[in-house]
N, C-alpha and C positions, 0 to 999 in steps of 0.2 A: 934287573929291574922288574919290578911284577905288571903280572897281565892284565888288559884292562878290569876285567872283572876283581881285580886286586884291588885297584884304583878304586872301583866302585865300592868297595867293603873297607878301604880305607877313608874315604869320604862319606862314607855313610848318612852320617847327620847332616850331611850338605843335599841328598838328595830327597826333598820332601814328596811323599803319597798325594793321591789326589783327598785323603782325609782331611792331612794335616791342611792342606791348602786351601779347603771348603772348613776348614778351621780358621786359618787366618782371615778369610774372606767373611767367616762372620763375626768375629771380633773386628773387622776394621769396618763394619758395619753398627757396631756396639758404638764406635769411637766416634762414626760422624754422627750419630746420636747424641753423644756426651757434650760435642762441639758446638751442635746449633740449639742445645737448651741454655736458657737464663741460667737458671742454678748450676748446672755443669760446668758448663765453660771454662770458669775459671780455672777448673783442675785439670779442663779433658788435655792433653798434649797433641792430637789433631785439632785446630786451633777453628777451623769451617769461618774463613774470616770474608765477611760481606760485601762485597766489591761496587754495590750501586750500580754494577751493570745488569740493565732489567726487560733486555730484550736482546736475539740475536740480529743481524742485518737481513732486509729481503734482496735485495737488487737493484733497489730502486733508487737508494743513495746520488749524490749528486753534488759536487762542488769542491772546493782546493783546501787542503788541511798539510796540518804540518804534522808529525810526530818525533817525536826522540824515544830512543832505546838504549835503557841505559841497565846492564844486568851482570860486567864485569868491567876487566882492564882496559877493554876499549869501549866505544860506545857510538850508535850510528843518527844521524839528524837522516829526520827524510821528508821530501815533500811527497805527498800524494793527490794523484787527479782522480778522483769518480766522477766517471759520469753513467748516465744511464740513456737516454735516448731511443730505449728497445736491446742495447746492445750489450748492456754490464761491462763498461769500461775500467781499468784502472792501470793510470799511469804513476812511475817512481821513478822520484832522481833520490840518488842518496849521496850522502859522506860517513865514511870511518873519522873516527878521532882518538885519539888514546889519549888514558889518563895516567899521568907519571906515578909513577910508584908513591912519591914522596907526597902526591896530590893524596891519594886513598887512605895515606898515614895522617894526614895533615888536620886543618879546621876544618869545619861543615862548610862556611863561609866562601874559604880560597874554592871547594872542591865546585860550590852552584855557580861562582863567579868564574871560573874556568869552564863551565856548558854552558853559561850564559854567552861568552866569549865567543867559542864555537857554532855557538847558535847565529850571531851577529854575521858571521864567518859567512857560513851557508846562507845564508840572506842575501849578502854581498854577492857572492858566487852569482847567485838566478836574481838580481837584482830583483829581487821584491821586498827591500827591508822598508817600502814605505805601506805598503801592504799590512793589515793586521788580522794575520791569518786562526783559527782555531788549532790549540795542539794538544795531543793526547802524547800522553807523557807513559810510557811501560818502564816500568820500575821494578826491578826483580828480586827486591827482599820480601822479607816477612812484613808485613804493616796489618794498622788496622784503619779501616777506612767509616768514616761516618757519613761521605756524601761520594760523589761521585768526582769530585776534585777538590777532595781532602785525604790525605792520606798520612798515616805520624807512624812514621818505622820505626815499629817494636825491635829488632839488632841485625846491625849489620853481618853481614855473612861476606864468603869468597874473599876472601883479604882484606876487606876493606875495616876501619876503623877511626872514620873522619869524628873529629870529635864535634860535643854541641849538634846532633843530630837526632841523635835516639831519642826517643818522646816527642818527636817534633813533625812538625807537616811539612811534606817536601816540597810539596808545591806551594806553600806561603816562602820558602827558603827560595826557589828557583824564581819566585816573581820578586821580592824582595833584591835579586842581584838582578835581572834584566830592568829592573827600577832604578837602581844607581847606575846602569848604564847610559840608561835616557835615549838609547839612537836606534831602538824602534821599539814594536809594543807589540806582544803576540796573547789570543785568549787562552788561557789551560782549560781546556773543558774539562776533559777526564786522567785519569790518571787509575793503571793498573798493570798488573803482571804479569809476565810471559805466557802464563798458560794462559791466562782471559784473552790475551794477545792472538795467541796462534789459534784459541775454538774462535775469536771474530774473525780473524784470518780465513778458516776454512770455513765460518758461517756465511758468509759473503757468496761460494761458490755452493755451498747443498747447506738448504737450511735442518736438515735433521742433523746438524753441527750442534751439540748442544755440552761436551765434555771438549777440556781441552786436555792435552796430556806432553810433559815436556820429562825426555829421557835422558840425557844427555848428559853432561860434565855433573849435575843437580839432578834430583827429579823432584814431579809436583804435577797438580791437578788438579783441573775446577769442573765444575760444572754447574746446571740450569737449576735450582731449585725455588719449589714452591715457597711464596711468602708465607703465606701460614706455620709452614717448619721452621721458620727463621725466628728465632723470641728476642733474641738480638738487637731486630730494626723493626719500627712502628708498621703495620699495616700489614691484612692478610690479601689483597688482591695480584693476581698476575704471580711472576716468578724473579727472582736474584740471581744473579751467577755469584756462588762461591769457590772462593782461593781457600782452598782445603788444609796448605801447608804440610803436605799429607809426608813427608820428609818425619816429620818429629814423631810421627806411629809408631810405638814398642819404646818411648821415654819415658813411661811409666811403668816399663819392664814387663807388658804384654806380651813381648813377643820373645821371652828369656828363654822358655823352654826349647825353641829354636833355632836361637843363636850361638856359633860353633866357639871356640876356642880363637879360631880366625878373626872372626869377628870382634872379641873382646879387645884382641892384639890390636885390628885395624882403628878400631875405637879410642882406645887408649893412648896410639899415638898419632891423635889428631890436633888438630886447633881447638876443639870441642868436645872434650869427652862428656859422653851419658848423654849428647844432643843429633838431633837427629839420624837416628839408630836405622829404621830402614830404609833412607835414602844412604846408607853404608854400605848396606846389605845388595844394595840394586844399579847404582851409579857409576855412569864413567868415571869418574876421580877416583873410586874406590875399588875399581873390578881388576885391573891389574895386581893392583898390589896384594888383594886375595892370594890372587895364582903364583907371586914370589910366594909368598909368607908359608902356602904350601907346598912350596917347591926345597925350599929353604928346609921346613922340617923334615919331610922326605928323604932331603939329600944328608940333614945330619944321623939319618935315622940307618942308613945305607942304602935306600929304597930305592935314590936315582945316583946318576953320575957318579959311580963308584965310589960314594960316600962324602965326593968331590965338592967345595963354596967354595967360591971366587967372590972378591972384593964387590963386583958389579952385582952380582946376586945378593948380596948382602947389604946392598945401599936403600934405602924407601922409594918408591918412586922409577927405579930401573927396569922395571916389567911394568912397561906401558899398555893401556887397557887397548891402544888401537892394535897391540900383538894379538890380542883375544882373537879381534877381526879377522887376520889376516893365518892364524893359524889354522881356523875353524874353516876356512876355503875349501872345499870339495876336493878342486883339483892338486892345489900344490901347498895344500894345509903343511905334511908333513918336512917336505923342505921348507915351506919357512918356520917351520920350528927349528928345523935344524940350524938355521941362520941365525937365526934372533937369540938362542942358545948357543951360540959358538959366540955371537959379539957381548954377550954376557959373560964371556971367557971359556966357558964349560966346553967339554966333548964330549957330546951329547952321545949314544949309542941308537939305532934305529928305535930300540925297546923306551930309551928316555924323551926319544921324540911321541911315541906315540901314547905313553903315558902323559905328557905335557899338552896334547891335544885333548887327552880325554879329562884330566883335569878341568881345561880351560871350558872343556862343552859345560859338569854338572856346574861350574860357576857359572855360565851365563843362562845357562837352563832354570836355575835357582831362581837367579835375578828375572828370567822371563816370567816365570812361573809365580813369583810372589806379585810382580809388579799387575801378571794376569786376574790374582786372587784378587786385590783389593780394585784393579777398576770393575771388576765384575761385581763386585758389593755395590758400585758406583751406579752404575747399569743396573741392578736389581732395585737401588734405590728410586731411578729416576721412570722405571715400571710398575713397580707399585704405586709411586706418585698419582703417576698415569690412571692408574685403576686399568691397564688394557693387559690380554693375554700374550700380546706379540709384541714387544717393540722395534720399532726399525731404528736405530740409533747411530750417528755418525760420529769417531771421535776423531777430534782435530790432532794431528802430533807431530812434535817438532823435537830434535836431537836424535831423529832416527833415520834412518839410511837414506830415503824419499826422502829428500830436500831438492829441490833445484837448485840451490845454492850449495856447493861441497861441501860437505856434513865434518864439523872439527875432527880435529883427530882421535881425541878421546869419545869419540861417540861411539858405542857398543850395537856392532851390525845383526846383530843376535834376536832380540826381541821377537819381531812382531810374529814369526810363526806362531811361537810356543803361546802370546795371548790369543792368537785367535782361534787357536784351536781352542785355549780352554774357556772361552766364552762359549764356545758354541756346546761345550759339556756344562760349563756350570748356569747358564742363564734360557731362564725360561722364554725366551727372545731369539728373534733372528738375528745369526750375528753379526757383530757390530763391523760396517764396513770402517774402512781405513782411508782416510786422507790426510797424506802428506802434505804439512804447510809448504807453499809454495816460498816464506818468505820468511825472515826473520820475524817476532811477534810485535815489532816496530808499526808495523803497515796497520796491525789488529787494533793498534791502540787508536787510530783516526775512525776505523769504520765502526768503532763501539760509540763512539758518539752519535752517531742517529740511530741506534736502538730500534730497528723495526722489525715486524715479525716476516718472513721469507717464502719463497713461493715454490714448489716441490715437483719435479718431472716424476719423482717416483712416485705421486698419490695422486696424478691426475687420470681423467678417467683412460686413456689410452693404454696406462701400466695396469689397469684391472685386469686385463685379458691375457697378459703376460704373468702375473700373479693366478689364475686359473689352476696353476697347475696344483694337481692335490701336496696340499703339506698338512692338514689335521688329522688327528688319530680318526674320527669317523669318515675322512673321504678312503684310510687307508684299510680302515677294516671293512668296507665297502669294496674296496679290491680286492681285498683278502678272500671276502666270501666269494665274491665271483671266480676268483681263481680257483679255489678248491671245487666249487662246483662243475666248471669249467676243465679243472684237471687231467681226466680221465679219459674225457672227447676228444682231448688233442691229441690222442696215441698217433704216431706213425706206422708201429710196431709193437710186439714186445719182442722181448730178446732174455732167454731162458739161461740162466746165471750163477753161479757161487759167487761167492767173496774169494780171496786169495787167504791161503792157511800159509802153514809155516811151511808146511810140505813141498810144495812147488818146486823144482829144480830140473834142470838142462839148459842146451841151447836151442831159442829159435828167432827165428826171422818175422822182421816186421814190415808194414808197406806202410806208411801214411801218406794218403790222397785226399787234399781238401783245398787244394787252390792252386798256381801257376808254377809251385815248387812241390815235388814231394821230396820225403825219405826212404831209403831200404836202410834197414836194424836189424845187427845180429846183439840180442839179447841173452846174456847165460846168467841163469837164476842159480842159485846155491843156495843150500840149506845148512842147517846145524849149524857149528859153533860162530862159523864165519858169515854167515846167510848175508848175502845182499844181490844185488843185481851189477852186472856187468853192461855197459852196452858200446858200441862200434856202430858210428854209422855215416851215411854221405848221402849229400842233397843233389839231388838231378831237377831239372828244369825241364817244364813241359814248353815245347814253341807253341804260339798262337795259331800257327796253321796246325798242330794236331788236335788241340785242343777243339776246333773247329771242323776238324774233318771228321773221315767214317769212326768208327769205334775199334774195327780192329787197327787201325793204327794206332791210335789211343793205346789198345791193351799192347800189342806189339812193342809198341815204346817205352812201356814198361817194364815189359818182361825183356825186355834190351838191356834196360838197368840195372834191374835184378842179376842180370847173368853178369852186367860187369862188376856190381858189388862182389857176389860170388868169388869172381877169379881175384879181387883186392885182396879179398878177405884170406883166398887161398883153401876155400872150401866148393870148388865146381862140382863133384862127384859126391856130394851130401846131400840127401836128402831129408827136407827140416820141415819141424811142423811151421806152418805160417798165419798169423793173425795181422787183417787189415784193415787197417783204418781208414773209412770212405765217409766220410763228410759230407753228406749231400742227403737230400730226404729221400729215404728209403722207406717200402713195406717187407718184416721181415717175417718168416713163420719158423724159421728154425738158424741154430747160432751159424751155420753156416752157409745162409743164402739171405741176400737181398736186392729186393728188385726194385731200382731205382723208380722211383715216380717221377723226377723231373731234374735236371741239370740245373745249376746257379752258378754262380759266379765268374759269369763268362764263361763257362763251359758249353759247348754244341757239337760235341760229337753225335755222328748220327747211328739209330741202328743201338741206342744203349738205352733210351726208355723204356721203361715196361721188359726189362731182362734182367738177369740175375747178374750183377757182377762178379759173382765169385764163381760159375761158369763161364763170363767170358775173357776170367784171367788162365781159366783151367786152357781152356782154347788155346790161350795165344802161347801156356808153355807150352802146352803139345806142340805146336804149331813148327817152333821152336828146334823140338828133340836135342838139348843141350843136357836138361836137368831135370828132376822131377818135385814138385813140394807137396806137401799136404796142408788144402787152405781149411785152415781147423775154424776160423771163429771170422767174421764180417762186424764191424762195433761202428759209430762213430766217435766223434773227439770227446762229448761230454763221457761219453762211458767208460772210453780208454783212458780219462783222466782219473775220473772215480775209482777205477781199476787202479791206476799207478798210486795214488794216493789211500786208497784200502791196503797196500803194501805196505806202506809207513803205518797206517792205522787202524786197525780193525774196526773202530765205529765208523769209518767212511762206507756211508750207503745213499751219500748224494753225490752228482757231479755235476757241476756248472761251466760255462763257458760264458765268458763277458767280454767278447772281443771286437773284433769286425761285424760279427752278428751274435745272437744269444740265444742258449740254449739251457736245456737241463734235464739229468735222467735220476731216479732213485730206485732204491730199492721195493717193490709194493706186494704183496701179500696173494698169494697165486688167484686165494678162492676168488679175491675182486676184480681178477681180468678174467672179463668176460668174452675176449677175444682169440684165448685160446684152454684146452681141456685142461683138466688137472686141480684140484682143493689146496694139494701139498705145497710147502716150501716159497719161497717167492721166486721171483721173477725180476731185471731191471727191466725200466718203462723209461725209454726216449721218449720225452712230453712231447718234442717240436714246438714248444711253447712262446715262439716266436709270434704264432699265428694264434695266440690269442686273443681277442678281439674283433678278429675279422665275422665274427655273428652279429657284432653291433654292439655288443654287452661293455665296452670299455666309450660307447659314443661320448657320455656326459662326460669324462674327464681327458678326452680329447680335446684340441685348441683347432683354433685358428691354422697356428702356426705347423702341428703334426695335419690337420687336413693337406696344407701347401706343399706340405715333403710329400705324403702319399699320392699326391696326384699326380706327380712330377717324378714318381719314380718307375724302376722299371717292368715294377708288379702291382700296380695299385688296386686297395682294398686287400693286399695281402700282407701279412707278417706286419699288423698295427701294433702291437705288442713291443716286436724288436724293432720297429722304427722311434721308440719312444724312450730304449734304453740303449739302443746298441751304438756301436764309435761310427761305424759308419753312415749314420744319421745325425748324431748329435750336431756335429756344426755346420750342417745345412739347416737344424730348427735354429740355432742359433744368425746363421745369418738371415734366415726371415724377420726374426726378430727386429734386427738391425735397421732392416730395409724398412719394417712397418714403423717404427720409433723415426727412423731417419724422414720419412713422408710426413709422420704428426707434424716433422718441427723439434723434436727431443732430441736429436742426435746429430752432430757432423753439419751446423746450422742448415740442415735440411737439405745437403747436397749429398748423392747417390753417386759413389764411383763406380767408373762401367766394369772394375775387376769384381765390384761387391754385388753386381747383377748376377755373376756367373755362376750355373750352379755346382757348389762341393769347392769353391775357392777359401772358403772357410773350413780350415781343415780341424776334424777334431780332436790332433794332435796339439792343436790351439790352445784347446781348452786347456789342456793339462797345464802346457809351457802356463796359460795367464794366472791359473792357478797355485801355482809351484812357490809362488812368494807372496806372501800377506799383503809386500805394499810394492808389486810390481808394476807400478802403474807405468813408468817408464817401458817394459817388456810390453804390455799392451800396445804402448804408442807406438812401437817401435813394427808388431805387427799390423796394427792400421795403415802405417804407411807401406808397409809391404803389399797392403791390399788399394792401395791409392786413395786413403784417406787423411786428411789432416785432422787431425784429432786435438780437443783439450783438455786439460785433465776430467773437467765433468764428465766428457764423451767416454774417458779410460775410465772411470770408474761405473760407468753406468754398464758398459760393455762387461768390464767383467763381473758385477752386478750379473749380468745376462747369464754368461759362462756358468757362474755361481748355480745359479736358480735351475737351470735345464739339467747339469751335471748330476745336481740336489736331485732333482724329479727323478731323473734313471736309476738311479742309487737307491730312492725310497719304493720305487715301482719291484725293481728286480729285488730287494730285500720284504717286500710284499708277498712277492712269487713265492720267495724259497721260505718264507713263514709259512705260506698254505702248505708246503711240502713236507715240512720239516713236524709239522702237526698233525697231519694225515698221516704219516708215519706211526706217529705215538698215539695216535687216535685206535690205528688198525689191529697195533698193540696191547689196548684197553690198560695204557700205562697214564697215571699221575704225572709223570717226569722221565722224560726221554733225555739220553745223551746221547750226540750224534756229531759224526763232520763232514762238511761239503768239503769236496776234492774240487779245486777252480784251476780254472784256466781262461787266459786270455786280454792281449793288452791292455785292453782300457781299466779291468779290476787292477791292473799289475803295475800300471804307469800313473792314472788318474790320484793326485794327490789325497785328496780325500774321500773317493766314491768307495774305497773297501768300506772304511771309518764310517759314513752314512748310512751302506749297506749293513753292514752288522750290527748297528746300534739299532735298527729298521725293525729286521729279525728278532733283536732279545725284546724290543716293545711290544711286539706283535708276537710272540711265542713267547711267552711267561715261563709256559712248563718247558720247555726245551734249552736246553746247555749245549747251543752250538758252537762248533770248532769252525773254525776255516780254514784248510790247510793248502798252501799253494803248488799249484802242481808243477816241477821244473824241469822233470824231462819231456814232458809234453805227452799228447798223446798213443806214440809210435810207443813207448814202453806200455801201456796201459794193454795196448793190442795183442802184446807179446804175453804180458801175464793172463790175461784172459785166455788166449792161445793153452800155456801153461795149466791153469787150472782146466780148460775144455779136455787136454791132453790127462792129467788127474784123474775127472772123471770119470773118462774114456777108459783107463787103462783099470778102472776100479769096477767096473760095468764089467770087462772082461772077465775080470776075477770072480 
């Protein structure tokens, strides 16, 4: 079977560029042009059809509506209760009904007189058939609507083929039969389609609901557009919701050059061929059958299952799209592959499972990615509309995994990552948050009858101060300058430096010390044909009483370690050069001494400030008389990463750490350190760039909420900088936030749990976890209650809203930082265009879903001339100490010569 990257070169044209996709993104932007002009229309195949819905709901709604949903085999009647009183109620009774097969074949007639039936039914049930209540009616074909409860279906779709329908109004059809029944009387106010459905659905809860988007078995799309763009219906005032029918895009063979071989097969044998071409391409009905069809060729081709088709692989329809779901799983993707290809007959090989995953990914990757392309046209449209530079835009969505109600089987769990990362690349707009319909789009079709505009937590004056934090290019190039200026002051040190050559080779020992665990490392370097690095090593734990006691227990407990590595290793009678990674702020004047200025992180050993640690390790071996070493080189973790990472790379001359706290050293140009002799060669510079800020120069784009962590923590007015990017702050700003929203009244309806008082109970492991899924809102809720909050979905979306925003600010702040560095660099230079890579390290860059992604995109805005790398650092510091050791060792033995 071939290897992924096989897979990938054989799917090739399945996997589109961000070109081709900011291609289709403006060709489906050409299309709902063509839709909503007079003379167009006719020909356009995005049909942009006017639904007479001309407002979203505020809250304020009020009173008993009936609705039906009717958009396949079954179909649901529902009452609904709004009321409002302060409180945005809404209560639902509902019934399922199905309609018989022979019903959907039948007359137009039999079909409205069997839901009129039904309708009679549900009446009976809640005894209000004397009642004559308002019903909105979602109807989920194509139609074209000329009033708001007129509606004449242009063709049936989903099996249906009632006759005496098509060109007719369904709702004169549906009154028409509840008329010859005579035994009650219900108003149709409105009448519209599941996505109008599901944006009033989700307009009800956040009025920046203004696109609806349905993914599911079909897909389809509407959204708010200006009357004026509308040439269709009379009058330029106010706005329309259009039903896009965005499904028939690429029927006029736009979208040819894209479409595979697979596609044409999938096409061809439809109910519909040359009709709705990329709801083929994107849809649950249609995404399985993709993954046979190329599973199928594959196997005849000998690529998988040893050339192997079985009956079941070769039926239409036996590779179901909810396999996609369940194959793509993290944890146990690859056994159910293996499953679901064993009940398809086959014996699958490990190599056929794992090509059958990666298959399955560029298909639903495609379908995320196209379906990203065109609502991002959607979104571009409805910002320009706007005339504004930012829009905050909520889209409603239903067929996607966030339902409350169990999402069909054929629903594709896939999506919503892949769009909303590419919103936040392709749209000049913040992006677009996500809310999952709570309900079927049945509920959307009653609240679209009172059409009112909605009232917004996120634009009231409270969320100004929360918005504070800098997101425009001139709050960031105002950091920029301050930082470089700023740069050079924050030395701790310098620390006198090569790079690593290819030269380097032996073994030695390494120590890293930066928190309640260290390591000893025996590192052996090699050179020539084989060159790489070897390493061995084990963790010892420092106790809390040493930690807190004199210092030479400290170093004794160390050098206790060291000697049992040693005897592991089976090297006690060696003596090795040793390079240590000490963590903490140091002043250093030469590579082999540094004299601690002060303990952090819960360290108090006494008797070690203001002393050299690389003399009071020398002490404790003596101390000792087991062994002897030579401590060649003292570094901390941003340098020994730069170090480890200048190993894989020779333009590595930055090192970052983005972890518990944040740091950063590079390479700088000797004549500019003024701090110690010498014109020649450079030098690296530990910034300690933590404690920027603390002169007051970062006051104005401080908040509220970074004053509350600084004062409350255990150094205040120190290290403002890495309080504003680093993990172990982040979600304490984030829980002030909380706590201040929650006081306005904006959150949690204004009640404060005493776990949410606490401070650091917001962990900002949080973040990530709320982060890690587009439409986790569920994963939110699930931690509010762990924090003793009841939450509702407004509250989860606003929270991770929150997460969003702080995580955004550290990411833009610290990719700020390393653009001043990365241009100082090439400034020192007197270079046009620098190449260069930061060597990082540290959980939150490593874990945080998208704060790499912010941060780098940060950097190329803000360093034009610069072609930064990022490279991650995986052995961590303790190798960086060993190779600096290594080259220290180099230069030394070159000096002798």
């Amino acid at each position: 079977a071939p290897a992924v990257h096989g897979i990938d070169k054989y799917l090739y044209d399945m996997r589109l560029s961000e070109e081709t996709l900011q291609e289709v993104s403006q060709r489906f932007g050409k299309e709902m042009e063509k839709g909503l002009g007079a003379d167009t229309n006719p020909t356009a195949s995005v049909k942009m059809l006017p639904t007479f819905v001309r407002s979203t709901p505020d809250g304020t709604e009020d009173g008993d509506f009936l609705a039906l949903d009717l958009g396949g085999t079954n179909f649901r009647v529902l009452r609904v209760k709004v009321s409002d009183n302060g409180l945005q109620k809404v209560e639902m009774e509902n019934q399922i009904y199905a309609i018989p097969e022979e019903l959907m074949r039948g007359s137009g007639v039999q079909l409205f007189d069997h839901i009129a039936e039904c309708l009679a039914n549900f009446l009976d049930k809640l005894n209000i058939k004397d009642k004559k209540l308002p019903l909105g009616f979602t109807f989920s074909f194509p139609c074209h609507q000329t009033k708001l409860d007129e509606s004449i279906l242009v063709t049936w779709t989903k099996g249906f083929k009632c006759s005496s329908v098509e060109g007719k109004d369904v709702v004169s059809m549906l009154r028409k039969s509840i008329k010859k029944r005579g035994d009650f009387d219900i108003d149709i106010v409105a009448v519209v389609n599941d996505t109008v459905g599901t944006m009033m659905t989700c307009g009800y809860d956040d009025h920046n609901c203004e696109v609806g988007l349905i993914v599911g078995t079909g897909t389809n799309a509407c959204y708010m557009e200006e009357m004026r763009h509308i040439d269709l219906v009379e009058g330029d005032e106010g706005r329309m919701c259009i039903n896009m029918e965005w499904g028939a895009f690429g029927d006029d063979g736009v979208l040819k050059d894209i479409r595979t071989e697979f596609d044409h097969e999938i096409d061809m044998g439809s109910l519909n061929p040359g009709k709705q071409l990329f709801e083929k391409m994107i849809s649950g009905m249609y995404m399985g059958e993709l993954v046979r069809l190329i599973l199928v060729k594959m196997a005849k081709e000998g690529l998988l299952f040893g050339g192997r088709l079985t009956p079941d692989l070769l039926t239409t329809g036996h590779f179901e799209t909810r396999y996609i779901s369940a194959i793509e799983k993290e944890k146990e993707g690859l056994q159910k592959a293996h499953e679901i290809l064993t009940k398809l007959g086959l014996e699958p090989s490990h190599e056929d499972c794992v090509a059958t995953l990666r298959i399955c990914q560029i298909v639903s990757t495609r379908s995320a990615n196209l379906c990203g392309a065109t609502l991002a046209a959607v979104l571009r449209r409805i910002k320009d509309n706007k005339g504004v530079e930012r829009l905050r835009s909520t889209v409603g969505v239903d067929g996607l995994p966030f339902t409350v109600v169990s999402p069909p089987p054929q629903v594709p769990h896939h999506h919503c990552p892949g769009l909303c990362s590419l919103f936040r690349q392709w749209l000049g707009c913040a992006p677009a948050s996500w809310l999952g319909a709570l309900d079927l789009p049945g509920s959307g079709a009653n609240l679209s009858i009172t059409f009112l505009p909605a009232p917004d937590v996120f634009h009231s004056q409270p969320r100004r101060g929360f918005w504070s934090f800098p997101r425009s290019r001139e709050e960031s190039d105002q950091l920029r300058a301050m930082l470089r200026m700023g740069s050079l002051g924050s030395l701790s040190g310098p620390l006198l430096m090569a790079l690593p050559w290819l030269s380097e080779k032996g073994d030695f020992l390494a120590l890293d010390l930066g928190g309640t665990n260290f390591r000893v490392l025996l590192v052996r370097v090699r050179n020539g044909m084989r060159r790489g690095v070897e390493m061995h090593n084990k963790i010892y734990s420092i106790p809390v009483e040493i930690m807190q006691g004199t210092g030479e227990e400290l170093f004794d407990h160390i050098v206790h370690c060291i000697s049992d590595f040693l005897e592991y290793m089976g090297m006690k009678g060696v003596s090795l050069p040793l390079g240590f990674t000490f963590s903490f702020p140091c002043q250093q004047t030469s590579l082999d001494e540094g004299i601690l200025l002060k303990w952090t992180k819960g360290f108090k050993a006494t008797g070690c400030e203001g002393e050299d640690v690389v003399n009071l390790l020398k002490e404790a071996i003596h101390r000792r008389e087991e062994f002897d070493l030579d401590v060649v080189a003292v570094v901390n973790d941003t340098v020994g990463t730069m170090m480890t990472c200048g190993y894989e790379d020779p333009y590595c001359e930055v090192g970052l750490i983005v972890g518990t706290g944040s740091n950063a050293c590079y390479m700088e140009e000797m004549r500019n350190v003024e701090l110690v002799e010498g014109e020649e060669g450079r030098m690296c510079i530990n910034m300690e760039w933590g404690a920027f800020g603390d002169n007051g120069c970062l006051d104005d784009i401080r908040t509220e909420f970074d004053l509350a962590v600084d004062e409350l923590s255990l150094n205040p007015g120190k290290q403002r900088f890495e309080k504003m990017i680093s993990g172990m702050y982040l979600g304490e700003i984030v829980r002030n936030i909380l706590i201040d929203f929650t006081k306005r009244g904006l959150l949690f309806r204004g009640r404060i749990s005493e776990r949410l008082k606490t401070r650091g109970i917001f962990e900002t492991k949080f973040l990530s976890q709320i982060e890690s899924d587009c439409l986790a809102l569920l994963q939110v809720r699930s931690i509010l209650q762990h924090l003793g909050l009841e939450s509702t979905c407004d509250d989860s979306i606003i929270v991770k809203e929150v997460c969003a925003v702080v995580a955004r600010r550290a990411a833009q702040l610290c990719g700020a930082g390393m653009a001043a560095v990365v241009d100082k660099i090439r400034e020192n230079r007197g270079l046009d265009f620098l190449k260069v890579t930061v060597g990082v390290d540290g959980t939150l860059y490593k874990l945080h879903p998208h704060f790499s992604t912010v941060m780098h995109e940060t950097v190329k805005q803000l360093s034009p001339k610069c072609e930064v790398t990022f490279l991650q650092s995986e052995d961590g510091s303790g190798k960086g100490a060993a190779l600096i050791t290594a080259v220290a060792c180099r230069i030394r033995e070159a000096g002798q010569r």
